[in-house]
C-alpha positions, 0 to 999 in steps of 0.5 A, spaced: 225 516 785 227 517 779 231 511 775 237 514 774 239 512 781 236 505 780 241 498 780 241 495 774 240 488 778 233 490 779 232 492 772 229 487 767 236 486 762 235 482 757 229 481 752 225 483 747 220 488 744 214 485 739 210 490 736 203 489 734 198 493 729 192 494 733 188 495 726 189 488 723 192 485 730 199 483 726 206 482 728 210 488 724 216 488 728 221 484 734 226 487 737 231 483 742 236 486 747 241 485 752 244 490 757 250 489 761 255 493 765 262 494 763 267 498 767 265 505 767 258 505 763 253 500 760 253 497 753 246 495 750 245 490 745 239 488 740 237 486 734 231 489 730 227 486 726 221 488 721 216 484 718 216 486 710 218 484 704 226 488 703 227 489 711 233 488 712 235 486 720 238 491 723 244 490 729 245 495 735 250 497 741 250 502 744 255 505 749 251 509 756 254 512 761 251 509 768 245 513 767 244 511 760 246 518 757 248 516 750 255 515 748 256 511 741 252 508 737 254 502 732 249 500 727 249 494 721 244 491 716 245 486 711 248 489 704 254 493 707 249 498 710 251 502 717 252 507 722 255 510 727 254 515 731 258 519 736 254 523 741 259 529 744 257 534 750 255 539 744 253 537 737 252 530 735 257 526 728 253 521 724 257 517 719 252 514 714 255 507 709 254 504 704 257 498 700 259 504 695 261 510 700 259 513 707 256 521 708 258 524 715 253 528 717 254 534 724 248 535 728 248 542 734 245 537 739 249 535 746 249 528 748 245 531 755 239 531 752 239 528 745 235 521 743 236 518 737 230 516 733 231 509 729 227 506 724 225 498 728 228 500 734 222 499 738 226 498 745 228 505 743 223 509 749 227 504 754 233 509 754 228 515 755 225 512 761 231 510 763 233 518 764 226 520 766 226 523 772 219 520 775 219 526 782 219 531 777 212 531 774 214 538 770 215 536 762 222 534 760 225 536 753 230 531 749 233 534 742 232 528 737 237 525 731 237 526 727 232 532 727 226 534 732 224 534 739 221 530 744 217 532 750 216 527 756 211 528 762 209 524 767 201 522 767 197 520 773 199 512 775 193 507 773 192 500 777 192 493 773 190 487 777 193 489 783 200 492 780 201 500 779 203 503 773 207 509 772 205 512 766 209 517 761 208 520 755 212 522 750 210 528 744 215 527 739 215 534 733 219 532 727 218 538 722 211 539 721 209 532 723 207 530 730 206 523 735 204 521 741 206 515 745 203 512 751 209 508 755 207 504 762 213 503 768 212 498 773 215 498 780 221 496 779 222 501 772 221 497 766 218 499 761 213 494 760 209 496 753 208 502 750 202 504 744 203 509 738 197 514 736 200 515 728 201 507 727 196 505 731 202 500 734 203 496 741 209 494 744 210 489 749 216 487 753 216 479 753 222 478 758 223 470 756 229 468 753 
């Protein structure tokens, strides 16, 4: 059953994302995030996090319609930097600021199919197997802001310690650049950890408060 026809009660709403480098077993990134539904739609919240001298937090809501097709993305960090985006049936505006000056920037990519790449945003590929649609095993094209594609496909389920997992994964193209994520689904359709091929991350969901 594909998770756009889901209740968001039976989905996890709220916690966070805690990424691992698999080279050294370090914590680099922790993103905290909260879903709730408004009168015609959904509204995420969340805060990133990444780990480094210089890097700024970052905060995010997001306005979805109710099958997490994406409408408006704000986006604020320390030091007067931000972004909006605002997603339109055929093309996508981003405004860039700074403290100084905004740059607004048209891109010719529907709301439809567009997935929006943030650095930090490690809850990110939550949005994608939101708009999965698990009964077609055919791959399933996204267009990437600000430039680029995405391919996601469905895998074989694997089994661990009982439980079934649905497995996806996501080809991303970016000019001449390329990586594959490997995402694991649980029953109830949450997104449970996901791994990076390029930067060797893992990704785990940690549903505590």
């Amino acid at each position: 059953m594909s998770n756009q026809n889901e209740s968001l009660s039976s989905l996890v709403t709220s916690g966070h994302y805690i990424a691992t480098n698999l080279s050294n077993n370090l914590q680099v990134g922790l993103d905290s995030f909260q879903v709730r539904e408004q009168a015609d739609g959904l509204v995420v919240e969340s805060k990133h996090r990444l780990f480094g001298a210089g890097m700024p937090v970052q905060n995010s809501i997001f306005a979805l319609d109710s099958d997490w097709t994406p409408r408006r993305l704000d986006i604020s960090a320390e030091g007067g930097l931000g972004a909006s985006v605002d997603f339109g049936e055929t093309e996508t505006n981003v405004v860039i600021k700074n403290a100084q000056e905004e740059q607004r920037i048209r891109f010719p990519v529907g709301r439809r199919r567009a997935y929006f790449l943030m650095n930090g945003g490690l809850y990110f590929p939550m949005h994608l197997v939101r708009r999965f649609r698990f009964e077609d095993f055919a791959p399933q094209l996204f267009d990437l802001v600000p430039t680029g594609s995405c391919q996601v496909r469905r895998l074989e389920d694997v089994e661990e310690g009982g439980e079934r997992l649905r497995q996806l994964e996501m080809r991303f193209q970016v000019e001449a650049a390329e990586d594959v994520i490997r995402l694991f689904v649980n029953d109830r359709g949450d997104l449970t950890r996901y791994r990076t091929r390029n930067q060797n991350l893992l990704v785990q969901l940690d549903e505590r408060e």
